[in-house]
BALOBA-1460 file (C-alpha; in Angstrom, 3 decimals):
// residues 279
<rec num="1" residu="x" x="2.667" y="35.099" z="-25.022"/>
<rec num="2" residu="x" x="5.540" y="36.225" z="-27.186"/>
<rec num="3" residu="x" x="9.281" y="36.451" z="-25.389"/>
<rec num="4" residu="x" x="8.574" y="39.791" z="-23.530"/>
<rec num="5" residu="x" x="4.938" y="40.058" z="-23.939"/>
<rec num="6" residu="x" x="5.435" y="40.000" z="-20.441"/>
<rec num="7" residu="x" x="7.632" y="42.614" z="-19.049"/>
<rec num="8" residu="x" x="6.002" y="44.966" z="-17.440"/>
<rec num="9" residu="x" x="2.598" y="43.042" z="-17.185"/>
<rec num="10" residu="x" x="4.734" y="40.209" z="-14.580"/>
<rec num="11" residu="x" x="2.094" y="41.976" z="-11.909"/>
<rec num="12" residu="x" x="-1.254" y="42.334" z="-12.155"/>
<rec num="13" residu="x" x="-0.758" y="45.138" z="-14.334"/>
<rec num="14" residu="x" x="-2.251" y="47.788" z="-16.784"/>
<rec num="15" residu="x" x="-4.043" y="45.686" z="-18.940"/>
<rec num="16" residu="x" x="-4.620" y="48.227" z="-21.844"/>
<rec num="17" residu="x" x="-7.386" y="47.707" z="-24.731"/>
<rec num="18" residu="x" x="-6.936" y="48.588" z="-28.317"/>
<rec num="19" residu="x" x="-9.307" y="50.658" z="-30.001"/>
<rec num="20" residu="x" x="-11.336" y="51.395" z="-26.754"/>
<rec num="21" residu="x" x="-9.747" y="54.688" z="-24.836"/>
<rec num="22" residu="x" x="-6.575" y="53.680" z="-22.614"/>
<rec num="23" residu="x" x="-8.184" y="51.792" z="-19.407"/>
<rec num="24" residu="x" x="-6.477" y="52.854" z="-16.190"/>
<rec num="25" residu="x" x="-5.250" y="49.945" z="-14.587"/>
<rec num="26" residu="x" x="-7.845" y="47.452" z="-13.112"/>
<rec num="27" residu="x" x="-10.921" y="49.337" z="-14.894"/>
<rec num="28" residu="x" x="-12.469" y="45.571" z="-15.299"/>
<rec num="29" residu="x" x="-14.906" y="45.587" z="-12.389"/>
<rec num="30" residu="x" x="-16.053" y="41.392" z="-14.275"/>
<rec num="31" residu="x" x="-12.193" y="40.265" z="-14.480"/>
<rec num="32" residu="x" x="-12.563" y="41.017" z="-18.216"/>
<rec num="33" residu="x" x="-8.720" y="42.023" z="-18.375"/>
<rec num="34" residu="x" x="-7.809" y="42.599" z="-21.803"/>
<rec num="35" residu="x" x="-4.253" y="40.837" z="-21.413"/>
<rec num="36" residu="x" x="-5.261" y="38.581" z="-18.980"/>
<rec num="37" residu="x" x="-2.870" y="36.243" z="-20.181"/>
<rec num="38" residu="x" x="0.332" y="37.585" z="-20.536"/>
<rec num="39" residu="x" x="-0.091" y="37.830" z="-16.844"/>
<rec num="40" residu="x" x="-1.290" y="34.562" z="-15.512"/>
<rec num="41" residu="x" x="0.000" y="32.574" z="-18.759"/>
<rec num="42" residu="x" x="-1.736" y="29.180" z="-18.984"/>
<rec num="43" residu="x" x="0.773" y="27.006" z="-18.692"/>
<rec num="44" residu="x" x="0.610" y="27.645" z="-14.868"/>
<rec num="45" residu="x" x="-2.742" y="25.894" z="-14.701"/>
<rec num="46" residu="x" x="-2.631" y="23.663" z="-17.393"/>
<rec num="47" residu="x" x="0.633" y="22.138" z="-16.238"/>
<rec num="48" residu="x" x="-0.712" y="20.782" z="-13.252"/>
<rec num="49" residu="x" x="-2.996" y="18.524" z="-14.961"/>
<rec num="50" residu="x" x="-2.389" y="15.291" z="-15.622"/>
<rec num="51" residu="x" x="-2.079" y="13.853" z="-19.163"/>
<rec num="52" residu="x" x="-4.700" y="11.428" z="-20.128"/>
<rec num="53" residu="x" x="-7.429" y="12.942" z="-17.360"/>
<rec num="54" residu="x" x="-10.193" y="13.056" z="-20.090"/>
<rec num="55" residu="x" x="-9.631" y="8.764" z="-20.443"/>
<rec num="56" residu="x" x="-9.686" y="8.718" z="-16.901"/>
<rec num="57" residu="x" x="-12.618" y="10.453" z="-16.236"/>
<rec num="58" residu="x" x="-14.837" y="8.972" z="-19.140"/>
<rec num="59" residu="x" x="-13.644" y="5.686" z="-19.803"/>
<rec num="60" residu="x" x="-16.938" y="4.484" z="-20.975"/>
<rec num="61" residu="x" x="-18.813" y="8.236" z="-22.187"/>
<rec num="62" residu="x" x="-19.513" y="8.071" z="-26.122"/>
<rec num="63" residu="x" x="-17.991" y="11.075" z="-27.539"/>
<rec num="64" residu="x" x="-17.585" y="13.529" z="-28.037"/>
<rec num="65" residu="x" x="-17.394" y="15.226" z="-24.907"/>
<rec num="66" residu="x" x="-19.004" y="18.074" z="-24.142"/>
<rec num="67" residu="x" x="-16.793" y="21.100" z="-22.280"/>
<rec num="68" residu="x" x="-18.126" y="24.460" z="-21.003"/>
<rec num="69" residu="x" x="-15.425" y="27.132" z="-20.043"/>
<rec num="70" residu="x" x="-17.092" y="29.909" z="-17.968"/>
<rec num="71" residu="x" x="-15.372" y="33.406" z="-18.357"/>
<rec num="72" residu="x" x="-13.160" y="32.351" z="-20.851"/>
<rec num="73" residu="x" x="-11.642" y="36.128" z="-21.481"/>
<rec num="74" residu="x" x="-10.184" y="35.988" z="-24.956"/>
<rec num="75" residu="x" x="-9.946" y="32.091" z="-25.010"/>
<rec num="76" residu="x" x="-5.916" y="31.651" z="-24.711"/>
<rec num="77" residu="x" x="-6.154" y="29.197" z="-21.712"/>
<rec num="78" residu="x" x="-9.562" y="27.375" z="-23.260"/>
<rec num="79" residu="x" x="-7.085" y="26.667" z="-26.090"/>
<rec num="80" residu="x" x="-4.606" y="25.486" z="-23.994"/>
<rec num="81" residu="x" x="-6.744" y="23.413" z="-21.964"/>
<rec num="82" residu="x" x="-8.310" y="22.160" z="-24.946"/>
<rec num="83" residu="x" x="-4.596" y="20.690" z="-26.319"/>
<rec num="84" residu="x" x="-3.680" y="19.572" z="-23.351"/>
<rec num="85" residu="x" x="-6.907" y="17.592" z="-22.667"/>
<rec num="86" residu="x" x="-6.638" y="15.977" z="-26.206"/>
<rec num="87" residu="x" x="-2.522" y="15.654" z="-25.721"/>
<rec num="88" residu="x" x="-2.421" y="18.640" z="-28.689"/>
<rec num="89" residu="x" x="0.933" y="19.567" z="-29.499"/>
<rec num="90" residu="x" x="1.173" y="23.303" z="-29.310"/>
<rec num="91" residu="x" x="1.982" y="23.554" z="-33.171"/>
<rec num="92" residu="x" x="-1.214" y="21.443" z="-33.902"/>
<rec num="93" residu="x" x="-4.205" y="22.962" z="-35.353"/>
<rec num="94" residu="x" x="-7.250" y="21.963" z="-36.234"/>
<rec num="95" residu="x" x="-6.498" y="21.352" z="-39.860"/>
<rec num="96" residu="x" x="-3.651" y="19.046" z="-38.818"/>
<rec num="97" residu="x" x="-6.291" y="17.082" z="-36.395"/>
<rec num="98" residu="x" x="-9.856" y="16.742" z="-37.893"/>
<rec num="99" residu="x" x="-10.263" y="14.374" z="-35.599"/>
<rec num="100" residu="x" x="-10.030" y="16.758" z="-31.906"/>
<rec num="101" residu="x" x="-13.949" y="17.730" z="-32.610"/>
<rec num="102" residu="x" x="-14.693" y="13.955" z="-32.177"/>
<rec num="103" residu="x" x="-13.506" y="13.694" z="-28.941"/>
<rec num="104" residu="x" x="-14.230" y="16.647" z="-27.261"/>
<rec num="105" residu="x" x="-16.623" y="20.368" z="-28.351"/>
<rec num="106" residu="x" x="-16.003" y="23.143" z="-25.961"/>
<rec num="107" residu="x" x="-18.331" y="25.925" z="-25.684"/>
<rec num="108" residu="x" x="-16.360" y="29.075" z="-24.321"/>
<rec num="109" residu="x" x="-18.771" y="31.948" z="-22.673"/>
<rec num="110" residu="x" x="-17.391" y="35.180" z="-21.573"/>
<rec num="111" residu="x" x="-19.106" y="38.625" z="-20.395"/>
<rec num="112" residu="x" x="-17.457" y="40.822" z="-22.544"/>
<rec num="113" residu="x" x="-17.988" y="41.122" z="-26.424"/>
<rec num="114" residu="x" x="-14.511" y="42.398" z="-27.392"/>
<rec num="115" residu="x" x="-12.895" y="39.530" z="-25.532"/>
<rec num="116" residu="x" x="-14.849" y="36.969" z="-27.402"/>
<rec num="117" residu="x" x="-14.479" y="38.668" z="-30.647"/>
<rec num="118" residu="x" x="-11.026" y="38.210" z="-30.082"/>
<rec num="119" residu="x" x="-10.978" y="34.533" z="-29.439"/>
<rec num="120" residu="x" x="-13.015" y="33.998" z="-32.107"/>
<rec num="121" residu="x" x="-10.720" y="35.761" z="-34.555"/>
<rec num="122" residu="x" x="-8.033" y="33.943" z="-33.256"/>
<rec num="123" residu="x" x="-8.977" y="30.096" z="-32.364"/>
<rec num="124" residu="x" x="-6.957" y="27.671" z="-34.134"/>
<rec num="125" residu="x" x="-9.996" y="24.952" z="-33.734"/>
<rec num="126" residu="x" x="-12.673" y="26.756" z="-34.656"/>
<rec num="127" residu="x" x="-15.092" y="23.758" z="-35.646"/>
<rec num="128" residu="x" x="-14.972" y="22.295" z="-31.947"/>
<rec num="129" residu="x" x="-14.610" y="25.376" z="-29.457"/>
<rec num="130" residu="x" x="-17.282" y="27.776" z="-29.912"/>
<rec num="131" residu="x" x="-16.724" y="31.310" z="-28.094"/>
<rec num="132" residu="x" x="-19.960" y="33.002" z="-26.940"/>
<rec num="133" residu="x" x="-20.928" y="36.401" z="-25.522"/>
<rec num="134" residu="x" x="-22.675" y="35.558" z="-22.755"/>
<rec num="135" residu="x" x="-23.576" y="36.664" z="-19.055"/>
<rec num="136" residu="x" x="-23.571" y="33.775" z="-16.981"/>
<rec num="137" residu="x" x="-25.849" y="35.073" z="-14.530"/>
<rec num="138" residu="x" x="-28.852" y="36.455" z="-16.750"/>
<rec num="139" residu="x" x="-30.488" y="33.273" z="-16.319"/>
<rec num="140" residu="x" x="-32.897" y="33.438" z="-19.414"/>
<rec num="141" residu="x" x="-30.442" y="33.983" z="-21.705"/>
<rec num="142" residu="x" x="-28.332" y="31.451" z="-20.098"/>
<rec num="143" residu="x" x="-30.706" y="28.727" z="-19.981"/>
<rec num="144" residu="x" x="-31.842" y="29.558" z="-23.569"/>
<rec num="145" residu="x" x="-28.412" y="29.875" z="-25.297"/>
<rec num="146" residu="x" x="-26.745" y="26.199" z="-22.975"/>
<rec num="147" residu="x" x="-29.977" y="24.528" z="-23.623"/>
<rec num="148" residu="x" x="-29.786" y="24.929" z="-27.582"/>
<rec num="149" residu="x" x="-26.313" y="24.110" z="-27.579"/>
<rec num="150" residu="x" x="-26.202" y="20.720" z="-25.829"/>
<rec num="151" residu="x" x="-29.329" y="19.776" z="-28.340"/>
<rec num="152" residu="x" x="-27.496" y="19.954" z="-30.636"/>
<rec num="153" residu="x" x="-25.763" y="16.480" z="-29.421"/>
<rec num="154" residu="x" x="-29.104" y="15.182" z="-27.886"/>
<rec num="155" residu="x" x="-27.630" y="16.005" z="-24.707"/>
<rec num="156" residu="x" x="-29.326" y="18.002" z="-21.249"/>
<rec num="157" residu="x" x="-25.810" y="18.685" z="-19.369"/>
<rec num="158" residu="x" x="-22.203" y="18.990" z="-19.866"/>
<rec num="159" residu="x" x="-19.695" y="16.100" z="-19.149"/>
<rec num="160" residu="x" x="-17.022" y="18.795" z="-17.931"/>
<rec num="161" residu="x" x="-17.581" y="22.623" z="-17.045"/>
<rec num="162" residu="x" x="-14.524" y="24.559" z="-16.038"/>
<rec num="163" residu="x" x="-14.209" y="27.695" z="-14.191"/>
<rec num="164" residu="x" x="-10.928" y="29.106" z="-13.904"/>
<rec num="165" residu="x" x="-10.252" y="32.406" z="-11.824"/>
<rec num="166" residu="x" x="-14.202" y="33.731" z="-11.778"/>
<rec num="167" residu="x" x="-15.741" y="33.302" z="-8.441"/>
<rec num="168" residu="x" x="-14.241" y="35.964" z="-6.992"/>
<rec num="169" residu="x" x="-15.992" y="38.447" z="-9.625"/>
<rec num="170" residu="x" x="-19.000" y="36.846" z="-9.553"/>
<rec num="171" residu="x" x="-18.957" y="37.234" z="-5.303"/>
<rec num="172" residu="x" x="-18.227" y="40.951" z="-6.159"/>
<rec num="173" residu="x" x="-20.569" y="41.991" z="-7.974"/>
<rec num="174" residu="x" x="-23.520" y="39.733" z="-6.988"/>
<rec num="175" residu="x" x="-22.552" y="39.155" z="-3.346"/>
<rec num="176" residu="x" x="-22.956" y="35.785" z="-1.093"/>
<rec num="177" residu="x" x="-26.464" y="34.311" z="-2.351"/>
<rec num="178" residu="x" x="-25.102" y="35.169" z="-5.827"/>
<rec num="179" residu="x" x="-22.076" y="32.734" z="-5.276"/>
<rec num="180" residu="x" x="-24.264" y="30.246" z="-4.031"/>
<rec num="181" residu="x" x="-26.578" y="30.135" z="-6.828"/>
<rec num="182" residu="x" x="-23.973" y="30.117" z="-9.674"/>
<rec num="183" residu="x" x="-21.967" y="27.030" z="-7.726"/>
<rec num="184" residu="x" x="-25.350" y="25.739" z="-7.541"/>
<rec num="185" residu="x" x="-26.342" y="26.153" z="-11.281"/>
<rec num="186" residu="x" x="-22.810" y="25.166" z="-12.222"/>
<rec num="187" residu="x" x="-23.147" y="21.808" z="-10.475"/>
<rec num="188" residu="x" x="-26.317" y="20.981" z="-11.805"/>
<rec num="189" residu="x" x="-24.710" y="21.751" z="-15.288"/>
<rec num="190" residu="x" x="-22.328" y="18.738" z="-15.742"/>
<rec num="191" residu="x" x="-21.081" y="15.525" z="-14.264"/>
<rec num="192" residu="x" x="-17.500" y="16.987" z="-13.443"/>
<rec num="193" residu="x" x="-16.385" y="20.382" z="-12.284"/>
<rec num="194" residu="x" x="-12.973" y="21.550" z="-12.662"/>
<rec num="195" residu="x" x="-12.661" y="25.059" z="-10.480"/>
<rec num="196" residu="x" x="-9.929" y="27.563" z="-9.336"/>
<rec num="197" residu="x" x="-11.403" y="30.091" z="-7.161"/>
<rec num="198" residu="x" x="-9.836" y="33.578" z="-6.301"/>
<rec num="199" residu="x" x="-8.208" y="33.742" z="-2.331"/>
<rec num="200" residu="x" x="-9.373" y="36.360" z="-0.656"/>
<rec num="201" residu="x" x="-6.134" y="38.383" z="-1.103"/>
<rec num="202" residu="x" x="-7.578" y="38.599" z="-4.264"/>
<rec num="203" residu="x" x="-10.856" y="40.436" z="-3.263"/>
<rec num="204" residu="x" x="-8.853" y="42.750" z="-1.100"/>
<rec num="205" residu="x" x="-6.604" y="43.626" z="-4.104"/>
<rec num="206" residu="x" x="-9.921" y="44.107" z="-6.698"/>
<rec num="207" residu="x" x="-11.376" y="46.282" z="-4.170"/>
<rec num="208" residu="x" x="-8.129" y="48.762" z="-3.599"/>
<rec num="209" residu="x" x="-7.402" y="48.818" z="-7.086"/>
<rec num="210" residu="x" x="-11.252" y="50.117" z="-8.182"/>
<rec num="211" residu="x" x="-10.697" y="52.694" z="-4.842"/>
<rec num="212" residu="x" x="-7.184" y="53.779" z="-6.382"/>
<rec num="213" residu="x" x="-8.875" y="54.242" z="-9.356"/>
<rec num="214" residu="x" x="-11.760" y="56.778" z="-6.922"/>
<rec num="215" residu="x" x="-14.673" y="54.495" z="-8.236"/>
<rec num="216" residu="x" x="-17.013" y="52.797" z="-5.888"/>
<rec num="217" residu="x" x="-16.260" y="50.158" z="-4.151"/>
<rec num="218" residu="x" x="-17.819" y="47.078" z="-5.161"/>
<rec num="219" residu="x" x="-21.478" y="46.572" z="-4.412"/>
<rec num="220" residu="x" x="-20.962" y="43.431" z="-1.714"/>
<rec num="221" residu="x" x="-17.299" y="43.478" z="-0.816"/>
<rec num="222" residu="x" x="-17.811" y="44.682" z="2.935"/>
<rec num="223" residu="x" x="-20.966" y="42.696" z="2.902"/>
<rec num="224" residu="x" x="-19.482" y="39.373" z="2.391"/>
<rec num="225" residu="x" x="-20.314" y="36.794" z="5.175"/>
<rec num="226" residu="x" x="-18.260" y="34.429" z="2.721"/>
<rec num="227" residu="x" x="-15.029" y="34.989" z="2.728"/>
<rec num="228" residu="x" x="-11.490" y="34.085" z="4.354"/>
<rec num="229" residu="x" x="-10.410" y="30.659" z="3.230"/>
<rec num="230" residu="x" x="-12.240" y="30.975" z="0.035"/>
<rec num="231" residu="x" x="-11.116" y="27.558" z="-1.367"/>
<rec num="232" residu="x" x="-12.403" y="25.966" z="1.872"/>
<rec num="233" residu="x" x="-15.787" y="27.760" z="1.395"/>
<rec num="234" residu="x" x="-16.556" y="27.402" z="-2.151"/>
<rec num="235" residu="x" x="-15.730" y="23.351" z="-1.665"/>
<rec num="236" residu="x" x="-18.106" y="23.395" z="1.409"/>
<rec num="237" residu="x" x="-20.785" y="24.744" z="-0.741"/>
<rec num="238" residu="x" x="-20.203" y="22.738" z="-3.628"/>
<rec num="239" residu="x" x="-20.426" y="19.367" z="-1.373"/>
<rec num="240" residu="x" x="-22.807" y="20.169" z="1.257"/>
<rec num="241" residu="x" x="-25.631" y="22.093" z="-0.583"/>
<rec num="242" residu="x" x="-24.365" y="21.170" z="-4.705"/>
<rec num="243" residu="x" x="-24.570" y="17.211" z="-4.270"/>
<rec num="244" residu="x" x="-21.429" y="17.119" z="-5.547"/>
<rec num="245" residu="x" x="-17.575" y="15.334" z="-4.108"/>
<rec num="246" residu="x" x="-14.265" y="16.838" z="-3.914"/>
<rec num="247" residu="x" x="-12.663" y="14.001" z="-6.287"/>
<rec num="248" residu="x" x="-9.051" y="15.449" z="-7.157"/>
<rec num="249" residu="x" x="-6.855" y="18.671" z="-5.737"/>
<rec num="250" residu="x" x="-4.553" y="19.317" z="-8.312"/>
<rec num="251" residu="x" x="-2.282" y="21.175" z="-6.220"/>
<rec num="252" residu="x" x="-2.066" y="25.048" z="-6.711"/>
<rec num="253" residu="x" x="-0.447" y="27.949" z="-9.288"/>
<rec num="254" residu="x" x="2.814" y="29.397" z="-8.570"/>
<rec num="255" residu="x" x="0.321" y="32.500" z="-8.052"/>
<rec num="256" residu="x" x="-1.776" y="30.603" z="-4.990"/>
<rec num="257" residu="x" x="-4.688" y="29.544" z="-6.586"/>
<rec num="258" residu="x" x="-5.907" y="25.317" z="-6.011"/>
<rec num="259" residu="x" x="-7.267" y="23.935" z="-9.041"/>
<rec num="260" residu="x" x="-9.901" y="21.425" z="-7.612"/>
<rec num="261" residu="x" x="-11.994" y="19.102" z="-9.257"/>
<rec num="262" residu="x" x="-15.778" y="17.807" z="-8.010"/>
<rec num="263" residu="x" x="-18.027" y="15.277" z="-8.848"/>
<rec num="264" residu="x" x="-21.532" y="14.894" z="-9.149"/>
<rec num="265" residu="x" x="-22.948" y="12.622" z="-6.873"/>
<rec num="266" residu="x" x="-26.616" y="13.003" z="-8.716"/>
<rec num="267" residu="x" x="-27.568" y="9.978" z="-10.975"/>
<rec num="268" residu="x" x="-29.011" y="11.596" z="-13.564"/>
<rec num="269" residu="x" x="-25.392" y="12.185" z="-14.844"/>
<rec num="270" residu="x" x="-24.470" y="8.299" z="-13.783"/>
<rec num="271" residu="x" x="-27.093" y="7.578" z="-16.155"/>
<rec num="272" residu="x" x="-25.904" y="8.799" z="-19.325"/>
<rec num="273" residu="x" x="-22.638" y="6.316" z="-20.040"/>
<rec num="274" residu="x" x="-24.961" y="2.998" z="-19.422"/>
<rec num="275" residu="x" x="-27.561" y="3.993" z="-21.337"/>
<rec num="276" residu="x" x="-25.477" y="5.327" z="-24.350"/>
<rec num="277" residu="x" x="-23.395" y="1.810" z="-23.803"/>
<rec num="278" residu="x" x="-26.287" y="0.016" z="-24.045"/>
<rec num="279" residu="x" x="-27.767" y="1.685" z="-27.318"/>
């Protein structure tokens, strides 16, 4: 964000959206904050990742790689990730590197239309991130929309699918067994999973700022049989029920948040670099 941009928004402020009628603060019951940015800039995540990961993790993969960024907002840190991943200065644009889209195409979904219009509008590598309108959990349209887009590469899954600050809204408004089947349909989605779930301060927080606000609370919030250590829980569900390995913690944002990284233990994944070697 500019110098400043982030003043007042240093909290978890009042995001405000132009051209729709001034939000109060925290109106986003999906996490669709219009500013997100200014407020959790990306640097704080992207900074604790190391340099060279994608050579690390795929050696051997032909490229490019394929990248799926759930809840992507209006796309600043799927940018950012995207440089960083490719070693991108932050001057660098697509025209100055035809080359990015042959290592790595990210596909960028988010739940809210306005958001993604945005990121669209302003994506400085617009032939290898895509940004899509898309609700992750209507699972026709899902399966429809990720299915047509990794055909288009010959390919049935995603080498790398990040999710970056959305369990918690998904838990919210689609309670425990919703969780479980979105870790479960995100694991079965790629080979590595790169994840920063919500604490549960973080719930508590969503939930008084809706009831400041006098809407209703969410749906599941005093439901929730998951909750408390919410790191802990979402990496016990992604290893014991997802088939998949804690591989790398990469430590956590100066606002509390681990950015953890799991494997997929499943071979139809393993299969994919031998075979393409082999061709």
């Amino acid at each position: 964000p500019p110098p400043g941009a982030r003043g007042a928004a240093g909290k978890m402020a009042a995001p405000m959206s132009e051209g729709s009628p001034a939000l109060e603060p925290g109106a986003a019951p999906y996490g669709n904050f219009p500013n997100y940015s200014r407020f959790h800039p990306p640097e704080g995540r992207v900074s604790l990742l190391p340099g060279g990961l994608l050579r690390s993790l795929f050696p051997a993969a032909a490229r490019p790689l394929l990248g799926l960024d759930v809840g992507c907002n209006s796309g600043e840190l799927s940018v950012a990730l995207y440089r960083h991943l490719l070693g991108l200065q932050e001057s660098e644009g697509s025209l100055d590197q035809p080359a990015a889209g042959k290592d790595l195409n990210l596909l960028c979904c988010d739940i809210d239309p306005v958001l993604i219009e945005r990121a669209q509008q302003c994506s400085p590598f617009p032939a290898s991130i895509s940004f899509a309108n898309l609700d992750i959990m209507d699972s026709s349209a899902r399966d429809l929309f990720l299915s047509s887009y990794l055909g288009r590469f010959g390919r049935s899954t995603f080498d790398i699918v990040f999710c970056m600050s959305v369990t918690m809204w998904i838990h919210l408004n689609h309670g425990d067994s919703g969780l479980m089947e979105f870790l479960s349909f995100l694991s079965s989605l790629c080979k590595y999973l790169l994840i920063e779930p919500q604490p549960w301060k973080c719930y508590r927080a969503a939930a008084r700022r809706l009831r400041k606000l006098g809407r209703n609370d969410f749906d599941h919030f005093r439901s929730l049989a998951i909750n408390g250590d919410m790191a802990e829980r979402v990496t016990q569900i992604l290893t014991k029920d997802c088939g998949m390995e804690l591989a790398r913690c990469f430590g956590s944002t100066s606002w509390d948040r681990s950015l953890l990284l799991f494997k997929s233990n499943s071979s139809n994944h393993e299969g994919r670099e031998s075979s393409e070697q082999e061709q």
